[in-house]
N, C-alpha and C positions, 0 to 999 in steps of 0.2 A: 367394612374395609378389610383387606386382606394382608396378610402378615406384608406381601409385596408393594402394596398400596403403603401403607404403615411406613417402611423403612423408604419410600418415593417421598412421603408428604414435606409437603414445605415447612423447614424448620424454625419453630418462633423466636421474632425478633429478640435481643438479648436484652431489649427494655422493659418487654414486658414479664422480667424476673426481680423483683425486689421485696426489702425488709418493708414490713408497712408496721403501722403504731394503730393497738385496738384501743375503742371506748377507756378503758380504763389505764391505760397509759404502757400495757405491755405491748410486746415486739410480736411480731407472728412475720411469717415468709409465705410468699404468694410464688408464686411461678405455672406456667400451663404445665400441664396434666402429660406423663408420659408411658409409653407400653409398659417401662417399667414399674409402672406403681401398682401393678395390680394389686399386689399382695396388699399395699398399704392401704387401697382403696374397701379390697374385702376385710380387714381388719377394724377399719373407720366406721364402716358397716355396720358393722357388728356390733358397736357399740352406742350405735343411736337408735333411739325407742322406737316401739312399734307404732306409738300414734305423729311422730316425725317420717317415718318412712309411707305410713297411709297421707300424710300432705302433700309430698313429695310426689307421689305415685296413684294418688284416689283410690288403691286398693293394697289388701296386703301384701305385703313384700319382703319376709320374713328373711331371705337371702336374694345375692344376688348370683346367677347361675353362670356360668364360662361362656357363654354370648353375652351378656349384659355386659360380663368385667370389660370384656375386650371390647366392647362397643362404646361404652364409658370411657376408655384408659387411650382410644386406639382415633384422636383424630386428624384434620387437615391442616389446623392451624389458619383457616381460610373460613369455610361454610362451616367448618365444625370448628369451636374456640373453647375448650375447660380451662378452667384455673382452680388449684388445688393451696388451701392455704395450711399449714406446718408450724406446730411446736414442738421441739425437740427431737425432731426426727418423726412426729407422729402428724398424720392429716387430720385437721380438724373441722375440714369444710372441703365442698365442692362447687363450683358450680357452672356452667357452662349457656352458649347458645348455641342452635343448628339454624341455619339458614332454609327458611321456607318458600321465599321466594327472592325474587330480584330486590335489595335491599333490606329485606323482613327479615328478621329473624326470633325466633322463639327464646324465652331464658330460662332460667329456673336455676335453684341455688339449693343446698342439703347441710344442714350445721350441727355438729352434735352437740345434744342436748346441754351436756355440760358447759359449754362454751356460746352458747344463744345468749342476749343478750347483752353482747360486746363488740355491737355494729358491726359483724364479717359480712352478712348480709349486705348492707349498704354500701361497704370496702368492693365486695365481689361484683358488684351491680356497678360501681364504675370503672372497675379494670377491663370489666366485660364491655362495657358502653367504651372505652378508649379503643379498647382493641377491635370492635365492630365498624366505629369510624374509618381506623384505617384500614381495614379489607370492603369499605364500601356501607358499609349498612347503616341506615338513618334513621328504623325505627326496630323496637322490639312490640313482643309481644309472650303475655304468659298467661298460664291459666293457673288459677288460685280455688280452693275452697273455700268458701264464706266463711266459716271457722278460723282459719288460719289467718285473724287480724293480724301477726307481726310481717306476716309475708305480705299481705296486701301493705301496711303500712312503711313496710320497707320501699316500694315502689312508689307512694303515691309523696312517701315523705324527702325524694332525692332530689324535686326542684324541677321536675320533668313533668309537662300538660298530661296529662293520665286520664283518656278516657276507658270507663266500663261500663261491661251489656252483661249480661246473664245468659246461659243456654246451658239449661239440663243441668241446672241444679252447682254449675262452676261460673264461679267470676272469669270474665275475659278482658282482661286489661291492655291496652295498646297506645304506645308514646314514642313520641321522635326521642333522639338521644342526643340533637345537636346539645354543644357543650353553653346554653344560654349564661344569660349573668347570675339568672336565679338557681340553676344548677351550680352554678359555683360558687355563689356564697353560700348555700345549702355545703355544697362541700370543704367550704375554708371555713369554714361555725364549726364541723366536726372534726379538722385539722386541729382547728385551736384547742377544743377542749380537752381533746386523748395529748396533746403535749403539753398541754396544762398541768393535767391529770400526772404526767408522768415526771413532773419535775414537783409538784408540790408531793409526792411521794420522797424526793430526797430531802425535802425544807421540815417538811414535819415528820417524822419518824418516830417510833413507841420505842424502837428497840435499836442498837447500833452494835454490830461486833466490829473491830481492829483485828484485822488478821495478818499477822507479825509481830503482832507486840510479843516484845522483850522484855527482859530481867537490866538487863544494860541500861543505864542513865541516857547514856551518847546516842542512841535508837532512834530511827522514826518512828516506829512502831511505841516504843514506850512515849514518844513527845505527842505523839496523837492521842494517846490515854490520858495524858497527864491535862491536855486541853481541853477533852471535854468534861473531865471531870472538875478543873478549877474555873471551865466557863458555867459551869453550875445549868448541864445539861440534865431535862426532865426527865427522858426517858431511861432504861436502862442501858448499860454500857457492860457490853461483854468482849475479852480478850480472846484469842484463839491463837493457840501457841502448843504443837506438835510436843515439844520437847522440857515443857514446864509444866508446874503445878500451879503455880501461880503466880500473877504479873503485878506491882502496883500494889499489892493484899488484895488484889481479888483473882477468884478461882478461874485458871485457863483449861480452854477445853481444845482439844486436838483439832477436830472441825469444827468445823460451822453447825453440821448435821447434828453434832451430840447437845449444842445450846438448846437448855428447854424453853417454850414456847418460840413467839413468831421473831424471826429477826429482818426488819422493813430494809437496812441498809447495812452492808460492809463496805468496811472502809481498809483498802489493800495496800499492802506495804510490805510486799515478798518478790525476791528477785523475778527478772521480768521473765523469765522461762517457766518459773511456779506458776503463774497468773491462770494460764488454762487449766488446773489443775482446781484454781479455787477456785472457777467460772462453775466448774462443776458441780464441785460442791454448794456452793450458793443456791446454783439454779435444784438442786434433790431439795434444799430447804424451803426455799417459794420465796428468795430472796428480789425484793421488787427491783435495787440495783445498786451498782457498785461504781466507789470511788478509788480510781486508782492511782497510788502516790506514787507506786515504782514506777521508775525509768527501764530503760534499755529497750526503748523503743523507736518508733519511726527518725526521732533525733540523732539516732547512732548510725544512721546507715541504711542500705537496702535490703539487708537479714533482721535489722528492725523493725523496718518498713513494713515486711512480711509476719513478722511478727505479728504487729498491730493489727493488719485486717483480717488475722486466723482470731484474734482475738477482737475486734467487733463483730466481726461473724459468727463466733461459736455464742457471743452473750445475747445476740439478739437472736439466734435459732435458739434460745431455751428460754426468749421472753424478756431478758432483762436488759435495760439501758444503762450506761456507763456513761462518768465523768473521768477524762484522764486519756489515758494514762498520763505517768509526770505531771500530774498536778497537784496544786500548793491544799486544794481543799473546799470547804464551802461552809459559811457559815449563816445565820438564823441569828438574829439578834431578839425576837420575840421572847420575853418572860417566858411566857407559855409554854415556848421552847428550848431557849439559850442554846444555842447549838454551835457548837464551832468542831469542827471535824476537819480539822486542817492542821496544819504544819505551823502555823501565823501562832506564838504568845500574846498576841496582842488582839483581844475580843474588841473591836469599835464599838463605839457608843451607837445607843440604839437614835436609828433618823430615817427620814425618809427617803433615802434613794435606796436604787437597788444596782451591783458596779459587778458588771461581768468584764471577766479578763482572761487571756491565754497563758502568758509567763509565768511561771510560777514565782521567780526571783522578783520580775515587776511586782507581782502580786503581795508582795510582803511591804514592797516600797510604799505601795499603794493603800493598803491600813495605817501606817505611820503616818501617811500624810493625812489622812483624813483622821484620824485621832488629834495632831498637831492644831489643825484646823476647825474642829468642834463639830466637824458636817454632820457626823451620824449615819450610817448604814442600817437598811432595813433587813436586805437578805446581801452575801456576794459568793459569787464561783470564780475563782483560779481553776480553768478547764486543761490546762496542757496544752498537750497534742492535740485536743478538742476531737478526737476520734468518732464520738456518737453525737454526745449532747452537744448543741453549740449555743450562740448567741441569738437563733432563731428561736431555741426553744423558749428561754429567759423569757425573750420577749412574749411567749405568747401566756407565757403564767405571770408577768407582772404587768401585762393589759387587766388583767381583775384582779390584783393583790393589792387590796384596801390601806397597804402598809406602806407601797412604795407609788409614791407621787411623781418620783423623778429617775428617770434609768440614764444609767452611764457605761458605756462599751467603751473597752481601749480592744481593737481588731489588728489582731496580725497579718491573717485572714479571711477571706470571704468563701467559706466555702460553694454556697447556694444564693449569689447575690440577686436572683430575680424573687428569690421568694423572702428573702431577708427586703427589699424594696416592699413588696406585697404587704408583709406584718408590720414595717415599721412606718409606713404610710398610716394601717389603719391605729396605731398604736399612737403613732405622735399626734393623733388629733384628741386622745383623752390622757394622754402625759407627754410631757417634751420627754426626748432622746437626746443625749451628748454624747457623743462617738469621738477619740483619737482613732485615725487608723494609720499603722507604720506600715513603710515602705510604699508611700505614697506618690513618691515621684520616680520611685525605680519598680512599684507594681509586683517586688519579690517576696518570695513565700516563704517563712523560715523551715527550718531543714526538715523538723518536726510535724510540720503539716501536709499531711494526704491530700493537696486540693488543686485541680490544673488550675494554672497563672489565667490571669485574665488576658486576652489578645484585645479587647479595646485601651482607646488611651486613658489615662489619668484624669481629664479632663470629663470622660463621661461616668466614671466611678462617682468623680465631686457633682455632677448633675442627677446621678442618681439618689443621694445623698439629700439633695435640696429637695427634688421632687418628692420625696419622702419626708420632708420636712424636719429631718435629722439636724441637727446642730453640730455641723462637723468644726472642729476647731485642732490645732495643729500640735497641742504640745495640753500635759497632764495640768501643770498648772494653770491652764485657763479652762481647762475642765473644770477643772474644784472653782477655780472665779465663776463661772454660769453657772456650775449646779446649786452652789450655795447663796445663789439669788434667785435662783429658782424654786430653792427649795424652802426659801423663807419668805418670796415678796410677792404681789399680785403682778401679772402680766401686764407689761403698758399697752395705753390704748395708740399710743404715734409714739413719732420720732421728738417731740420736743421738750426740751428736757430745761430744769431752771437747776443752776447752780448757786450752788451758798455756804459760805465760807469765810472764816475769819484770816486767810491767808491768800492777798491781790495774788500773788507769785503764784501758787496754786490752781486760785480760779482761773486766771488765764490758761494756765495749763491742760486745766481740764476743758475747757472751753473749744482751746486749740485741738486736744484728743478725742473732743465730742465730734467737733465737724468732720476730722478727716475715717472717720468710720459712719460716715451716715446720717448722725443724728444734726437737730435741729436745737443749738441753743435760743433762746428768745426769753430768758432769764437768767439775769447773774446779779448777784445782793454778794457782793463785799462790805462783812459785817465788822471788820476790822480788829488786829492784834486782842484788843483787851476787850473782846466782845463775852459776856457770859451768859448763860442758858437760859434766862427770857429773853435773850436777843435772839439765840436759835429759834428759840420756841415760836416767836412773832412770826422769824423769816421763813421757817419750815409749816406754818401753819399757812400763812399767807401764799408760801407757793403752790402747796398743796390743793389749798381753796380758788387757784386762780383755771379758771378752764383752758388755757392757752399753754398747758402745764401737762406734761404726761408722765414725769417722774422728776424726779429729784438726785442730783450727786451733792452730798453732804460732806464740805470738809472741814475735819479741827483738829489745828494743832496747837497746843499753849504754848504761848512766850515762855512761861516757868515750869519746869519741873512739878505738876503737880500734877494729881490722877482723873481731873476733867469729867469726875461724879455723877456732877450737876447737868453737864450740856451730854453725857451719855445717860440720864435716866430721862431727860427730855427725846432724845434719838428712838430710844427703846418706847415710850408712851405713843411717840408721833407715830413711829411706824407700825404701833400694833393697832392703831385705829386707821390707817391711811389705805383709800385704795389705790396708791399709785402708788408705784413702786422705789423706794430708797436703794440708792449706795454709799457709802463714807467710805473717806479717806478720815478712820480715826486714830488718832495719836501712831500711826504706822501698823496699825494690828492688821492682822492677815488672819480669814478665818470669818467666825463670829465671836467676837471678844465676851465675856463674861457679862460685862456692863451691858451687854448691849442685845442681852438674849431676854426674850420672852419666855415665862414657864409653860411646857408642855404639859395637857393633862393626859397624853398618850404614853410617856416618858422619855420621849424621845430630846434626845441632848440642847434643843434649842429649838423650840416651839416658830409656829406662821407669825410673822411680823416680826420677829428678830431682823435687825438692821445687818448686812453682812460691811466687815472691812476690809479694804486696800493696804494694801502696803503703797504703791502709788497709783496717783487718779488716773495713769491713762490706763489700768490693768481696771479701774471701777467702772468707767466708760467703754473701755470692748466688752466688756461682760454684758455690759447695759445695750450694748449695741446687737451681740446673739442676740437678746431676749429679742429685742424688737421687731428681728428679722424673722423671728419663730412666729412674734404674736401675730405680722404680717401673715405670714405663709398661713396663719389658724383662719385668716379671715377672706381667705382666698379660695371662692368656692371649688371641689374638689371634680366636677362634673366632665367628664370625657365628650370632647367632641366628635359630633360625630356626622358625616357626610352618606351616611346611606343611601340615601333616594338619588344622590349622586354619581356612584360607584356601581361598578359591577363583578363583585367580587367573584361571581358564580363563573361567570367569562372568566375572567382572569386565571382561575383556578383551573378550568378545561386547559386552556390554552398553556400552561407551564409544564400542565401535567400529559398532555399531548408531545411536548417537545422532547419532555425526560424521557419517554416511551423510544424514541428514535436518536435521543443521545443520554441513555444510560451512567453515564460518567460525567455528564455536567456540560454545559457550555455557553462559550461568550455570545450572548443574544448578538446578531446584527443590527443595524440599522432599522432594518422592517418590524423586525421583531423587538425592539423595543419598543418601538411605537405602538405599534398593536399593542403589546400590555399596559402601556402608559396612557392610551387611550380608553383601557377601560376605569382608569383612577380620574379621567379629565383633564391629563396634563396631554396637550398639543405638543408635539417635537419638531420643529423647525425640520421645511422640510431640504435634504442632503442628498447630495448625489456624487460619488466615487468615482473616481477618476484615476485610469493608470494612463493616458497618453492625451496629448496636445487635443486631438483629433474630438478624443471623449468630452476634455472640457469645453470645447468649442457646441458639441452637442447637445450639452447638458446647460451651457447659456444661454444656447439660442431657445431650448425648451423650456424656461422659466422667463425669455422672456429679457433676458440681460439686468442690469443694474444689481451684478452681485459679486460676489466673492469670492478670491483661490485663499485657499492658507491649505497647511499643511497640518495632519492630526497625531501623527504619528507621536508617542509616550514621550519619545527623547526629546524631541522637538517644541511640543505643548508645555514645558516645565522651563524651557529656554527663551526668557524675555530678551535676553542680547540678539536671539536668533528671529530677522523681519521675516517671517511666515506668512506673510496675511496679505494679501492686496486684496484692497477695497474699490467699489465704484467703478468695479468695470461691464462697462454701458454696449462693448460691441466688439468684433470677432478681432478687430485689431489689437484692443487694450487686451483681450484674453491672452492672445499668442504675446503681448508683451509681459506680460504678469507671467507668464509660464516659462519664457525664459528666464526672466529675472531670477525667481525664485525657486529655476532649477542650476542656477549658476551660483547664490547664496549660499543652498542648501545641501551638507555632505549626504552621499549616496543618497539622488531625490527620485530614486524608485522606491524606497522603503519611507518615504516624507507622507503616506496615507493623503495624498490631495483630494480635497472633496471640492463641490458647489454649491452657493448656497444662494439664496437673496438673501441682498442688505436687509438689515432687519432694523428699527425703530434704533435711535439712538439711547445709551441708557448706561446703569450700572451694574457694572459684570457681579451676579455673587453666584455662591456654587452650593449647591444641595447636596449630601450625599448620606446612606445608610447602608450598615454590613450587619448578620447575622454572627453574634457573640456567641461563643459555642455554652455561656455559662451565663450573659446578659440576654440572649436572644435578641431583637433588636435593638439597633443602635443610631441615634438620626444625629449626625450634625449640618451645620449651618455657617458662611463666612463669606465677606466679601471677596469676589475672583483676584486669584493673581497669587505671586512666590510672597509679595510681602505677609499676606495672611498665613502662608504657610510657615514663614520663616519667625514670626512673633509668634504663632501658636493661636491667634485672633479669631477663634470657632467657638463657636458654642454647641451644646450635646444635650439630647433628652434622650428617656427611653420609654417609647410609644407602649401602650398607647396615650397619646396627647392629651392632655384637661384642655379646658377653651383658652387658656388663658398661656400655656407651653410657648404656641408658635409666636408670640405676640411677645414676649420674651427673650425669644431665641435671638428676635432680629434685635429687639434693642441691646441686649446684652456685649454682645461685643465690642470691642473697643472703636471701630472703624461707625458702628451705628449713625454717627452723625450725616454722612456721608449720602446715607438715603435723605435722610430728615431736613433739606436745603442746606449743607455745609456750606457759610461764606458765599450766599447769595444762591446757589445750585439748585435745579430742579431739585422738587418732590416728588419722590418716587411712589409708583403704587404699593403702597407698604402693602394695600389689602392683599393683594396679588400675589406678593411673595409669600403670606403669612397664610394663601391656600394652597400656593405649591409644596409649603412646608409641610402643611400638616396632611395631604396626597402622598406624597414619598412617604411619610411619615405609615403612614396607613399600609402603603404596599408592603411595608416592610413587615408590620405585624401582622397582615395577613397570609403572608407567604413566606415561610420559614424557607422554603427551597430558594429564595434567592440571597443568596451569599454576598452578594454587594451590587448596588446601584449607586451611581455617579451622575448628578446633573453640572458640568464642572463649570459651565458657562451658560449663566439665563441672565438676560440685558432685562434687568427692572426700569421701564420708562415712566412718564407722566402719567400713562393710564394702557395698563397693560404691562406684561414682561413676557419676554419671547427666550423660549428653552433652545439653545442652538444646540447643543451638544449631548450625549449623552452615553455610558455604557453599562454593563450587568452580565454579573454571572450568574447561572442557575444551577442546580450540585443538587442531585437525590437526598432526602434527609431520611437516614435511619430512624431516629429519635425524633419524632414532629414535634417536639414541644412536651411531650405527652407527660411532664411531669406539673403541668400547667391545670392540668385537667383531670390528676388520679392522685390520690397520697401515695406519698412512698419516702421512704428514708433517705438520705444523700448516703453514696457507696464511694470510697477513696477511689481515684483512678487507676487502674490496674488491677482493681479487682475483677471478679466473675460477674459482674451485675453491673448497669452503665452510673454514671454518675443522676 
């Protein structure tokens, strides 16, 4: 290529530049390869071994000469693709493919020695496979020496059919690169591990410096000394203080750099303009990462804002991940560790959950209630700004932290909610999830958070939510009510519950709180005022033992003032041998009362089968009612449907990507053209014929045939039921010319009224299909009976494809209108089947085709057997970004950065 070629080539998309996270939990930066890196290229060089460059090359290649560099450094971004991946300003890998033939192309990957071993390889191999996809190319091919096992197993171990032959002495390896299911769980097993990797590096730590600690009592810096040293933390604790000898009575040292041996985490507490200062420092000492308490950042403003991503960008270009900025801290309740490196005086007792949060003020709320409450905390993060590490990563290190049974998220934000959907799916099927998320019904971001607003409604947030089998609940206190039943009782197997109580006034109550949340009472034992604990014993034994029984709400309150011993050390035996699950309303306690705790031999503040209490029964019964709806959702196979031998996805694909070729800028399919594509998913479109004059609809009746219909389609008009649009039943030329005056004398300015023609179609019930591309959900399906009343009550339901079997069959009955299909007050039966394939059709188009930005089916008449799509519209819009973050790791990037989200 020549220098003129060079500065011609088509410039690579801005997706394919981001931070990505290695094997062992550090950051590295990937971006393609450009003229200018020669120098770094030959420097890189230079630095990896002779018997790495003979793999590479099958012969010596002790330099590389001024045609190489530039033939290396100098490509198309199209038939030629490098990507170069950077620590610290330094290239640590290379690796590219050239196009050999139509489709084909060759790869090969270069890693220095030093750095082998922490999957770049495997990273490089699918930024390459992302990027080959979208310039077209569907298989690779490379040649390997039969020595070189980590390079052959880097290929054969990414989830790709890999066939190989021998010639002369070289493996020849050749594989498609479509992005299968086994290539991506091959790649979301190595997502999880390196962010596993990279957060149990802040949980367990050998070594911790405080960088700000002071001499000054009133200090963050000295209150962060002071915590971990009275939380009775194992490791060492070093101070770093420019301007002192010593903090606390122990010796300070100026940097980071002068603390002798390794130091695994700083903890930052220096005005927010210092910060990049001791980014640096950290990263010369091999600090794995940093927790930052200071403020004066993204919360202040948009010179903070700026602030913040020079400072996630400068920590992950030298390797390190970051909690913070402005945040409250993180603490480790394990012996082994005691760790509290936060702002919090108050260490929680050591328990099974694990409670990530934003706020840092919430964050202090948030240990005092759980200390009041007896829960117990295994690990928790107060993240800030949540700038790096988020709620995605938590979850992928307490899917295997043997400590935490139960995870609790209060979200301010969602930065990356398709892949937070992804992890807590696969996560909530080996622990519940309880999520608060604020700003729920206004969808805002607090001031401090880097992340674009979601453009779908609120409604599909809370569907993403379920299908993830998340336990979303609305407010803190019924968090702490489900996680400390969660974290103390076995799961029920149903909804029916037996109540039992020495208080009528009570059981009724609970009774009445059990039905209107779901559950099914079909036991209640009113043991009466002076009832004492072998009368428990009998009625909790006997309910237990009855199989018509799937848990228990347990009330007592004593007539007298007395401490109720007896019927709570009966509570406490029943439910440490019971597998069904207890709640009490005891004596009003909130929490898990003392009386009422099993011993842990873990240590943990109140051991499995501890009874949890109410303060009142109907807060015992929604609790009892999440679980149910968890243990539901556990036992609801998780299997995606799927219509292939059906669909024609390969057509579809042509023909979208044919049209964006001659409308560049996007556009509203017509009539034909939606059909054609709807036709390759199976759905028939009622056929339509447009009409600007009397003349045309006369034409357009008499070729169908008559017995059809004028209405008018136009946006203003379609949303106006006051407005008679529609004439029906018209059988021949006279009824037409009367329908056409009519409802040209009705209708204000009836040139712009879009009159089409149609045949009467089967009589039925109007519902409406529709999905749009979420720039941050990616697809998005809802479902609702036709008409303003649905839109006016909010009456849709919302999944985000792709569909389990069981979604579309959901969608329809969910809504509130559902009966309406199902014979309301004598009414035909609709073909539910019918709707519940057109659902999960739309459904499908939509996650297969990122370029279409919104499809509407707003009128399909669901009859007795059959339903007929009358209507339909869509946009289509080039997409930048296909997805591709679906298909390659990489870090989430704040928006308005240099790098896409």
């Amino acid at each position: 290529m020549t220098e003129t070629q060079a500065q011609q080539a088509t410039p690579p998309p801005r997706h394919w530049e981001a931070d990505v996270l290695l094997r062992d939990g550090r950051t590295a930066h990937i971006r393609p390869i450009q003229p200018g890196d020669a120098e770094l290229l030959v420097e890189f060089y230079a630095r990896v071994s002779d018997e790495s460059k003979y793999y590479r090359f099958f012969s010596p290649m002790p330099q590389l000469s001024d045609r190489d560099v530039k033939r290396f450094t100098e490509v198309d971004y199209v038939t030629r693709v490098a990507f170069i991946l950077t620590v610290a300003g330094e290239m640590i890998a290379v690796g590219r493919y050239d196009t050999i033939e139509a489709g084909k192309a060759e790869v090969a990957f270069l890693v220095e020695d030093r750095h082998q071993g922490r999957g770049i390889g495997q990273l490089l191999l699918e930024h390459l496979a992302q990027a080959g996809r979208e310039r077209g190319i569907d298989r690779f091919v490379a040649e390997v020496l039969p020595d070189n096992q980590a390079m052959i197993h880097t290929f054969k171990d990414a989830g790709y059919q890999v066939k190989s032959a021998y010639d002369e002495g070289v493996m020849e390896l050749e594989f498609r690169i479509d992005p299968t299911d086994t290539a991506l769980g091959v790649m979301e097993q190595r997502e999880h591990r390196a962010e596993s990797a990279s957060i149990e590096s802040f949980f367990r730590p050998r070594s911790v410096a405080v960088i700000g600690a002071s001499r000054r009592q009133d200090t963050i810096g000295r209150a962060l000394v002071r915590n971990l040293v009275l939380g009775d933390f194992t490791g060492r604790v070093h101070v770093v203080n420019p301007s002192a000898d010593s903090v606390a009575g122990m010796p300070a040292y100026k940097t980071v750099g002068e603390i002798p041996g390794q130091v695994d985490v700083a903890i930052v507490a220096v005005p927010a303009e210092a910060v990049q200062d001791v980014v640096l420092d950290c990263a010369a000492k091999g600090v794995h990462g940093l927790v930052v308490i200071s403020s004066g950042f993204a919360e202040t403003g948009e010179e903070g804002r700026h602030r913040q991503r020079r400072l996630v960008g400068l920590s992950r270009s030298y390797g390190l991940r970051l909690i913070g900025p402005n945040a409250l801290g993180i603490i480790n309740t394990d012996p082994d560790v005691s760790l509290n490196a936060s702002l919090s005086t108050l260490m929680p007792p050591r328990g099974r959950a694990g409670f990530f949060c934003q706020s840092g003020a919430l964050g202090s709320a948030i240990l005092e209630k759980v200390n009041n409450r007896g829960l117990g905390l295994s690990t928790f993060v107060s993240a800030g700004n949540r700038a790096d590490v988020s709620g995605n990563d938590l979850l992928q290190y307490w899917e295997e932290d043997d400590a935490t049974e139960v995870v609790l998220l209060y979200l301010e934000s969602i930065g990356n909610p398709r892949k937070f959907s992804r992890i807590a799916r696969r996560v909530s099927r080996r622990k519940p999830i309880i999520a608060v998320r604020s700003g729920r019904s206004t969808q805002g971001v607090p001031m401090g958070h880097a992340v674009r607003k979601i453009a779908a409604p609120s409604q599909a947030v809370d569907a993403m939510f379920r299908q993830a089998g998340v336990i979303q609940v609305d407010t803190l206190e019924e968090m702490f009510d489900v996680a400390q039943l969660l974290a103390h009782q076995p799961l029920p197997r149903g909804r029916r519950v037996a109540v039992v109580g020495n208080s009528d006034a009570l059981g009724l109550l609970a009774a009445d709180a059990a039905t209107s949340v779901g559950l099914v009472v079909n036991k209640q034992v009113a043991l009466g005022a002076d009832a004492g604990a072998e009368d428990f014993e009998d009625a909790l034994d006997a309910a237990i033992d009855d199989p018509e029984v799937d848990a228990v709400a347990a009330i007592y309150i004593p007539p007298l003032n007395i401490s109720g011993e007896d019927v709570a050390n009966v509570l406490a035996a029943v439910g440490e041998q019971s597998d069904k699950p207890i709640v009490s309303t005891f004596l009003g306690a909130e929490g898990v009362p003392e009386l009422l705790r099993v011993p842990d031999v873990a240590g943990s503040s109140a051991g499995r089968g501890s009874v949890p209490s109410y303060p009142a029964v109907e807060a015992a019964v929604r609790a009892l009612a999440r679980v149910v709806e968890y243990a539901v959702w556990l036992r609801t196979p998780d299997r995606a449907h799927s219509d292939e031998a059906l669909v024609d996805r390969a057509a579809a694909r042509r023909f979208v990507n044919e049209l964006l070729m001659h409308h560049p800028d996007g556009k509203d399919l017509s009539f034909g053209e939606l059909r054609d594509l709807l036709a390759c998913y199976g759905i028939d479109l009622w056929d339509t014929r447009s009409v600007a004059t009397l003349e045309e609809a006369l034409a357009a009746g008499e070729d169908l045939g008559f017995d059809v219909v004028l209405k008018a389609t136009a946006d203003h008009l379609r949303h106006r039921p006051d407005l008679a649009h529609v004439w029906r039943n018209i059988d021949n030329a006279a009824e037409m010319r009367d329908a056409w005056e009519t409802l040209s004398r009705v209708i204000d300015s009836p040139e712009r009224a879009g009159f089409v023609v149609q045949k009467n179609a089967p009589p039925g019930v109007p519902v409406g299909i529709s999905s749009m591309e979420d720039p941050l959900f990616g697809p998005v399906l809802s479902f609702g009976i036709g008409g303003p009343l649905t839109e006016l009550l909010g009456d849709r339901s919302f999944r985000i494809p792709p569909l389990a079997e069981h979604d579309a069959q959901d969608m329809v009955r969910e809504i509130k209108a559902s009966p309406i299909l199902f014979g309301y007050r004598g009414s035909e039966i609709v073909d539910v089947v019918e709707i519940e394939r057109l659902v999960r059709r739309v459904a499908q188009v939509q996650n297969d085709l990122p370029e279409v930005r919104a499809l509407e089916l707003p009128l399909v008449l669901a009859g007795a057997s059959g339903a007929s799509v009358l209507g339909g519209s869509a946009r289509i819009e080039p997409v930048l970004d296909p997805r591709s973050d679906w298909f390659v790791r990489r870090l989430s990037t704040p928006p308005g950065d240099t790098m896409p989200d």
